[in-house]
N, C-alpha and C positions, 0 to 999 in steps of 0.2 A: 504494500500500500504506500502510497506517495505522503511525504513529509509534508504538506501544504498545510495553509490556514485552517482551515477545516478540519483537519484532523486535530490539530493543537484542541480547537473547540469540541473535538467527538472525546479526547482525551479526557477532558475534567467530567463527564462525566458517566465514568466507567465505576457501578455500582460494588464493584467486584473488588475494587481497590480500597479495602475499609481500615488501613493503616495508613496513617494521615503521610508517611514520608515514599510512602508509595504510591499514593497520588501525586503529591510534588513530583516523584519522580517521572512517571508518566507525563506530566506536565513538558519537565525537561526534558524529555528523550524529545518529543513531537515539537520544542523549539527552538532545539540547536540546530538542527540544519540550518533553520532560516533566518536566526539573529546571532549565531556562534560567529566571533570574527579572530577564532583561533585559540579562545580563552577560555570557551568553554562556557556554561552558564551555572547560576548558581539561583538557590529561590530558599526563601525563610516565610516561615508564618509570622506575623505582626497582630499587635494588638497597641491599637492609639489611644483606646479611649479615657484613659487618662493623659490629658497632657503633660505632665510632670514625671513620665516614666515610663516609656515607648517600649514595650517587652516582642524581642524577636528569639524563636527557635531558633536549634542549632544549624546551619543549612546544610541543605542535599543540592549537592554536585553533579554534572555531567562536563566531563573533560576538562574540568580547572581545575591548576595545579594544588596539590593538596597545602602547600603553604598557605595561599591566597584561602581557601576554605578555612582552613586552621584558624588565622586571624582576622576572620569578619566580626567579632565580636570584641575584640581588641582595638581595630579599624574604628570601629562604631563607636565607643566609648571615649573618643577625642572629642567629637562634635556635639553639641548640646538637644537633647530631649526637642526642645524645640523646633530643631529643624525637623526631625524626623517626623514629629508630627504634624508640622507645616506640610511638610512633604505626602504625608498619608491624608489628610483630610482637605487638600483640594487646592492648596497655596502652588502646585504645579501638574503640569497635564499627568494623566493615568499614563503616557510613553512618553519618556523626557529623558534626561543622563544627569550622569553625578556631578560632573560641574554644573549642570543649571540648577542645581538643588544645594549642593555644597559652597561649589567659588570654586575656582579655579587655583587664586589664592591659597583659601584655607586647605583645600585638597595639598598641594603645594609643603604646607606648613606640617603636615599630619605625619610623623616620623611614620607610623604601621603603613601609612601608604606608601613615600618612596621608597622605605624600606622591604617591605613585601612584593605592594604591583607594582611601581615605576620601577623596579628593583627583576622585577620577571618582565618587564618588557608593556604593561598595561597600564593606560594612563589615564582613559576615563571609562567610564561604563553606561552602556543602553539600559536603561531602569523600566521596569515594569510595575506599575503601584496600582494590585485588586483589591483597593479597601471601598467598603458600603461606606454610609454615614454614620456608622459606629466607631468608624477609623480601624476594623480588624479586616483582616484579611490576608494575602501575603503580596511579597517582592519579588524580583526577579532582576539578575543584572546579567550580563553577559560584556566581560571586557573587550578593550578595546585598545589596540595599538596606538590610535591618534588622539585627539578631543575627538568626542564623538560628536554623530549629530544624527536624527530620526531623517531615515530618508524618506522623503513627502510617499512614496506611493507605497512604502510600509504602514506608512502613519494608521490609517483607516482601516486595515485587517487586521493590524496588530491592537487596537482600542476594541474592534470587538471583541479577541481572544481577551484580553480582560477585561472587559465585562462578564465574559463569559466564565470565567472562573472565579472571578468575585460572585455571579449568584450562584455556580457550584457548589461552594465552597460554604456559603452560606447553607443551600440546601442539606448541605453535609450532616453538616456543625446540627440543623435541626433534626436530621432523621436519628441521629446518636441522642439528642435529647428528649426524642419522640418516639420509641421502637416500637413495632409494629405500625405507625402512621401508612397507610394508602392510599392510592393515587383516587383522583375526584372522577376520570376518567380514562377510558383506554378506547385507544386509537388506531386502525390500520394505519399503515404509510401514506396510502392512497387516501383518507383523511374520514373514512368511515366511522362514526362515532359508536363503538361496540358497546360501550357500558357508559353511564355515567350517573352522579350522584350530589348531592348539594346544591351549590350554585352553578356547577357544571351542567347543570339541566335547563337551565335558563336556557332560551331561543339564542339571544344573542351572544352568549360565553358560549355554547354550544357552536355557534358558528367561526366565533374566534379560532377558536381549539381546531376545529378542522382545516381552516386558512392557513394555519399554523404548519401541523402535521403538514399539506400539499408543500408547503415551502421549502422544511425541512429537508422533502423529499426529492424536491427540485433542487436544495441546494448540493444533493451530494450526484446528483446524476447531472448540471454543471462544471463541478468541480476540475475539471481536467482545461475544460474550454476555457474557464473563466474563473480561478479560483481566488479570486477578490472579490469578485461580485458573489460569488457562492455565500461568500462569509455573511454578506447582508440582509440574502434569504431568510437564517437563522434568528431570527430576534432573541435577545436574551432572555422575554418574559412572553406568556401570552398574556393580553389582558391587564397585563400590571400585578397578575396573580399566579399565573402556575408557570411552572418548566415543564418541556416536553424530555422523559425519559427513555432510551431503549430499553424493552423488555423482550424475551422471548418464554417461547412457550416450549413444552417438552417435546413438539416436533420441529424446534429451530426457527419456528414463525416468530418475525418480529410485529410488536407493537410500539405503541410509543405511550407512556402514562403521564398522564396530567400529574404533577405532586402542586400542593400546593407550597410557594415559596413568595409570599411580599415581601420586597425590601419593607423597613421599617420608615416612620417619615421623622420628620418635624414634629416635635412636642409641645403641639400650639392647638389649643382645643378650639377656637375660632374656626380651623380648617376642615375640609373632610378628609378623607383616606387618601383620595387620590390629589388631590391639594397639595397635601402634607407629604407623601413621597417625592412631588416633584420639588416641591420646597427644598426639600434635604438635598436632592440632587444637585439642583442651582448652587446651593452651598456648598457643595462639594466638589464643584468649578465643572459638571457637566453643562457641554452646548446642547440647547434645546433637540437636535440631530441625536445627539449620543445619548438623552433622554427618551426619545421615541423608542430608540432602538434596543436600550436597557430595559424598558417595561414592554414594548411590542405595542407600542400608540401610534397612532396618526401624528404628524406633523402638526395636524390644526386641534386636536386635542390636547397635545399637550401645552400648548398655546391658550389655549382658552381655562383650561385650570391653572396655568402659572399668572394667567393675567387677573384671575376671580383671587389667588392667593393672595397676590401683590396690592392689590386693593381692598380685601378684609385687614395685611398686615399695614396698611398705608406708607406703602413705601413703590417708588419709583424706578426705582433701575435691580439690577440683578444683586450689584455689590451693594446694596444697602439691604436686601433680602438676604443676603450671608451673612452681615453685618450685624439685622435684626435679630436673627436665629442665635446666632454665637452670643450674644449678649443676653436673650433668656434659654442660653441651654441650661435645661435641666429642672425650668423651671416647668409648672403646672398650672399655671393661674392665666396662663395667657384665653 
């Protein structure tokens, strides 16, 4: 099978993988072909949501030198809490590099860095940052010989694969805290609605879920032709509510299972559900495009609940909406 976009995105999630450094791993095998620039890649689980203490697992490796692995943790502890939380909850794009996040500078100054990477020949690195609006999630770097820089016609496959492992990832994290939970529906490829249950029964989530499934199913029988545009078949969410899962059955027939998975929103009770996730979004410096396509909405839907948002929160521009949010997080009286 080919190392493409798509498959990175079939990668996270593979149900089968329920040792969390074995899905990282899977992760990396399917994205070194296409972002390794000799150095291999590397991915940590994160957790932001405290800003005063940004906690990353150990990471798992694919082809970088086990020094550079060894002291990412070492690495990390030069730089202040701060940034990395800057970094995870939206102060830089989800596909960005260590100098736009670090400095150039301060990377420069950080004895574990020239000592280790500029030291092996690596001097900035391609960042990958799948955190929700909780700030957890995980990273992914893959170094690089020069100062790096996203190359434009990566930019947009590489945003969806994380997106796409940020609500993996999240899915995950809930099925472990919800065992036995089941899917709301189940779906042929061809987009036949075989079961379904809850709000999956509504006409029109019903009809989502099938749109969905058709795409999915278009996106992997593009893939060869067109394996950029395959990735955007795929939306991260249906509906703003479920992921579509592969399942098979004991004669090898696949399905696809609705689970349910909402990102979480904005903790402002003025808003409704879907308000309040797009809220958090904005805040977490997604473009209205990489909104649509994280929750599986319309263009003009997600527009018109960020526009109802912004006007129950009274506020005018997007950066006075993150602005707003960060100033009553946490609270409840809004």
């Amino acid at each position: 099978m080919s190392r493409d976009f798509l498959f990175a995105i079939e990668s996270v999630y593979r149900p089968e993988l329920a040792d969390d450094d074995a899905w990282m791993g899977a992760l990396l095998d399917a994205l070194l072909p296409l972002i390794g620039r000799g150095f291999g890649v590397m991915g940590m689980f994160v957790d932001a949501s405290d800003p005063t203490s940004v906690r990353f697992s150990d990471p798992v490796a694919r082809g970088a030198p086990e020094a550079m692995r060894a002291n990412v943790h070492a690495n990390s502890a030069e730089f202040s809490p701060s940034i990395f939380h800057g970094a995870l909850t939206g102060q830089h794009d989800m596909v960005t590099t260590m100098t736009a996040v670090f400095g150039a500078k301060e990377l420069a100054a950080s004895a574990t860095f020239e000592g280790t990477y500029q030291a092996g020949g690596v001097n900035d690195a391609l960042l990958l940052l799948a955190t929700d609006a909780s700030g957890r999630g995980c990273a992914i770097s893959a170094g690089s010989p020069t100062i790096a820089s996203v190359p434009e016609e990566m930019r947009e496959p590489l945003e969806r694969v994380v997106i796409h492992a940020t609500t993996a990832l999240r899915l995950r994290r809930a099925l472990v805290n919800e065992a036995g939970r089941e899917g709301e529906a189940v779906l042929s490829p061809l987009g036949k609605l075989e079961h379904a249950t809850g709000s999956a029964t509504q006409p029109s989530a019903a009809q989502a879920l099938r749109e969905a499934a058709i795409a999915i199913d278009q996106a992997r029988s593009v893939r060869e032709k067109d394996p950029v545009g395959a990735t955007d078949l795929w939306k991260g969410l249906v509906d703003g509510t479920w992921s579509l899962v592969d399942r098979f059955d004991s004669d090898g027939k696949r399905y696809l299972i609705a689970l349910r998975n909402e990102p979480a929103g904005a903790r402002v009770k003025t808003l409704t559900q879907r308000e309040a996730q797009i809220a958090a979004l904005v805040a977490l410096g997604r473009t209205s495009k990489l909104i649509g396509y994280e929750l599986g909405l319309s263009a003009p839907t997600v527009s018109r609940h960020l526009g109802s948002a912004m006007s129950k929160l009274g506020v005018t521009s997007r950066a006075e909406l993150a602005t707003h949010l960060a100033a009553t997080m946490g609270s409840d009286d809004e």
